[in-house]
C-alpha positions as CSV (number, residue, x, y, z in Angstrom):
1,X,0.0,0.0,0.0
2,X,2.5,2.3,1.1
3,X,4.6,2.0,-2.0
4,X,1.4,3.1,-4.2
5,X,0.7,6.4,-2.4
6,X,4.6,7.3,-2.2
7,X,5.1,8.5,-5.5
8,X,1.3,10.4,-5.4
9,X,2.8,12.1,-2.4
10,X,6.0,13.0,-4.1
11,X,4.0,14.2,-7.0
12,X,1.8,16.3,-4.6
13,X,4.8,17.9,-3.2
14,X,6.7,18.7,-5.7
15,X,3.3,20.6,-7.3
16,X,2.5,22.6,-3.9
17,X,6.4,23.5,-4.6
18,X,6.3,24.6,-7.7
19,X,2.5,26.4,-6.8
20,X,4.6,28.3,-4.1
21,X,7.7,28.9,-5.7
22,X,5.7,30.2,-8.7
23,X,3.2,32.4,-6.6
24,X,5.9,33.5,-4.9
25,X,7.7,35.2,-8.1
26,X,5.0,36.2,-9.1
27,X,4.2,38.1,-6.2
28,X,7.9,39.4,-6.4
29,X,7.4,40.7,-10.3
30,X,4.4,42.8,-9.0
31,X,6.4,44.0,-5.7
32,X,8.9,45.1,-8.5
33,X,6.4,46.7,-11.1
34,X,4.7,48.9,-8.2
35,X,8.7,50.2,-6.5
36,X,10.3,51.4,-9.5
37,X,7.3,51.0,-12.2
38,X,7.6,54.0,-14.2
39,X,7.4,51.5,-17.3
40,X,3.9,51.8,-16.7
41,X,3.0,54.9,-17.2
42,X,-0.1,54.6,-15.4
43,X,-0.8,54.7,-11.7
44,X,2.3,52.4,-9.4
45,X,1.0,52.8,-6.6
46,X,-1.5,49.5,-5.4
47,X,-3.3,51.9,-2.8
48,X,-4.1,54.6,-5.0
49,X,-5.3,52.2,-7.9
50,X,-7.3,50.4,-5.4
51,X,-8.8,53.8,-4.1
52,X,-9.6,54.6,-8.2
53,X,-7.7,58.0,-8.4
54,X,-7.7,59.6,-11.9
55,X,-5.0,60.4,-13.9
56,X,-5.1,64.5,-13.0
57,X,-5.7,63.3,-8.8
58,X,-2.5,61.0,-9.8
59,X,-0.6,64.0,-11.6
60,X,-1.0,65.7,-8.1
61,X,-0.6,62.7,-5.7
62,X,3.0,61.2,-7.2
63,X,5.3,63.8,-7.1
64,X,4.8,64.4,-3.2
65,X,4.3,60.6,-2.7
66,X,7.4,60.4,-3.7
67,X,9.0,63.0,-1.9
68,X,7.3,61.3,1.2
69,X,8.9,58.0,0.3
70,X,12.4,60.1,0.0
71,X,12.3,61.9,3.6
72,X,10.9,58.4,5.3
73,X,13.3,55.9,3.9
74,X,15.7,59.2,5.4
75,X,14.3,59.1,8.6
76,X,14.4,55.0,9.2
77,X,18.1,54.7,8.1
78,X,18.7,57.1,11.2
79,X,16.3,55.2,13.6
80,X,17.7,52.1,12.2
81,X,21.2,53.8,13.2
82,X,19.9,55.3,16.2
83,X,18.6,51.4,17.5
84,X,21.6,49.7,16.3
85,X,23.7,52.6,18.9
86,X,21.3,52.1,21.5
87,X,21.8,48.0,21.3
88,X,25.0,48.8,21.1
89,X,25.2,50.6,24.8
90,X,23.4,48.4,26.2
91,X,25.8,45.5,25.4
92,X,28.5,47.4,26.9
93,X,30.4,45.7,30.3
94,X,28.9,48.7,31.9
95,X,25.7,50.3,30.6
96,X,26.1,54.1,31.2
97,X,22.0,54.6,31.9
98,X,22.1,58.2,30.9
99,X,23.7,57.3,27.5
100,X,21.1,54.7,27.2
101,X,18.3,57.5,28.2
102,X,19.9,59.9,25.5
103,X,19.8,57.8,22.9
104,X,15.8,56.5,23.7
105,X,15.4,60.4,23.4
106,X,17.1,60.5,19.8
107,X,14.6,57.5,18.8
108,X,11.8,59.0,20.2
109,X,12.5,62.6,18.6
110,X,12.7,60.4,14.8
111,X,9.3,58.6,15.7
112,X,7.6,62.1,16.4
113,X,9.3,63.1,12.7
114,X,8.0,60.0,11.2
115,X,4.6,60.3,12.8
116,X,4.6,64.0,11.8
117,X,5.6,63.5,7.9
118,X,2.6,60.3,7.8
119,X,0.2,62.7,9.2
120,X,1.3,65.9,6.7
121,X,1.1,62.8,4.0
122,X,-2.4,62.3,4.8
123,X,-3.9,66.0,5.3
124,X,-1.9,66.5,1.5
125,X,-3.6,63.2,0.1
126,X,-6.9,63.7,1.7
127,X,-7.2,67.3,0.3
128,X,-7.0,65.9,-3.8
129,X,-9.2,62.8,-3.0
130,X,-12.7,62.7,-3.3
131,X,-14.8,62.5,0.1
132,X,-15.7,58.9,-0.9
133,X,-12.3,58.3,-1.9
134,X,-11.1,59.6,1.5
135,X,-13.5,57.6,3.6
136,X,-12.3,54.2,1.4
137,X,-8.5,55.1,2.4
138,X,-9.6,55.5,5.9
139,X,-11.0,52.9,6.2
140,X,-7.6,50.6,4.8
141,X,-5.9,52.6,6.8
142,X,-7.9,51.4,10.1
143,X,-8.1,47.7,8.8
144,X,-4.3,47.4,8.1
145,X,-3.5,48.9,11.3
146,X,-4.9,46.6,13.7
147,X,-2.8,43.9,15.5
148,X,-5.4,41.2,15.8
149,X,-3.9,38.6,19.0
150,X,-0.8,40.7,19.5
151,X,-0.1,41.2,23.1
152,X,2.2,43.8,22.8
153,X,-0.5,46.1,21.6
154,X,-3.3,45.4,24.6
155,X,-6.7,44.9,22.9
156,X,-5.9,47.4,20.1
157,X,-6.3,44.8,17.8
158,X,-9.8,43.7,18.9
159,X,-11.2,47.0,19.3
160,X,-12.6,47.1,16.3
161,X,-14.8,44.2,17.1
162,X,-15.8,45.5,20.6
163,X,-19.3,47.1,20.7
164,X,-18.2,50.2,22.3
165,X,-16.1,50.9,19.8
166,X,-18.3,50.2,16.4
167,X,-18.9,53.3,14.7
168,X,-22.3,54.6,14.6
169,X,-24.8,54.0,12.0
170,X,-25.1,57.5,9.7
171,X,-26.2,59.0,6.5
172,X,-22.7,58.8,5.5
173,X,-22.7,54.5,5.4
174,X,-25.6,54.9,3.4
């Protein structure tokens, strides 16, 4: 029996392989299409296909979504730096705690600039999107934020689900 359904297993697994390996470049391919895309000379961006902006919202959106992916990539080399220093101190023989406390300040002064260039992101993208088009990236926004099971994050993640915390019924859903 056992040698009939070997080779049917061998089979199977080299197809979910090949499935995976094959879903896997393809995902890759359109990973590589959306970062450095300009071949097409449409819309790159997945989010802002997805939210259906035109070609004259696009004209306005990509020059300063690109400037914003400029200043951010700046800003998490440093706190990439800056975490890399801090691990660094605390390693030490003999942790000097107000290096260590100078350092979490550093880090802490680059999250405020990284929270402050998302939020200037989103007051520029909200002002050339349509009201329905703001609501829909909103509402991705909330979605891929949550932290569904993650401890680290309380009950964030399940927030959304609480009663409390649904939003309430207006003539805005309709």
């Amino acid at each position: 029996m056992w040698k009939k359904i070997a080779p049917l297993l061998v089979v199977l697994s080299i197809g979910l392989n090949v499935a995976f390996i094959g879903a896997w470049v393809v995902r890759v391919a359109q990973a590589k299409t959306a970062t450095d895309g300009k071949q097409d000379a449409g819309i790159w961006c997945p989010l802002h296909r997805e939210l259906g902006v035109t070609d004259k919202q696009w004209q306005q959106i990509e020059p300063q979504l690109e400037e914003f992916h400029r200043q951010s990539r700046t800003i998490r080399d440093d706190m990439n730096r800056l975490r890399s220093e801090l691990i660094d101190l605390i390693a030490t023989d003999k942790p000097d705690p107000q290096a260590i406390a100078t350092k979490q300040e550093e880090i802490r002064d680059g999250q405020q600039r990284m929270q402050q260039l998302v939020i200037d992101r989103l007051l520029v993208e909200k002002a050339v999107l349509t009201p329905p088009q703001q609501q829909q990236l909103f509402r991705l926004i909330r979605e891929r934020t949550q932290c569904p099971g993650n401890r680290l994050f309380g009950d964030f993640g399940n927030r959304a689900s609480s009663p409390e915390t649904q939003p309430q019924s207006s003539a805005e859903d309709g």
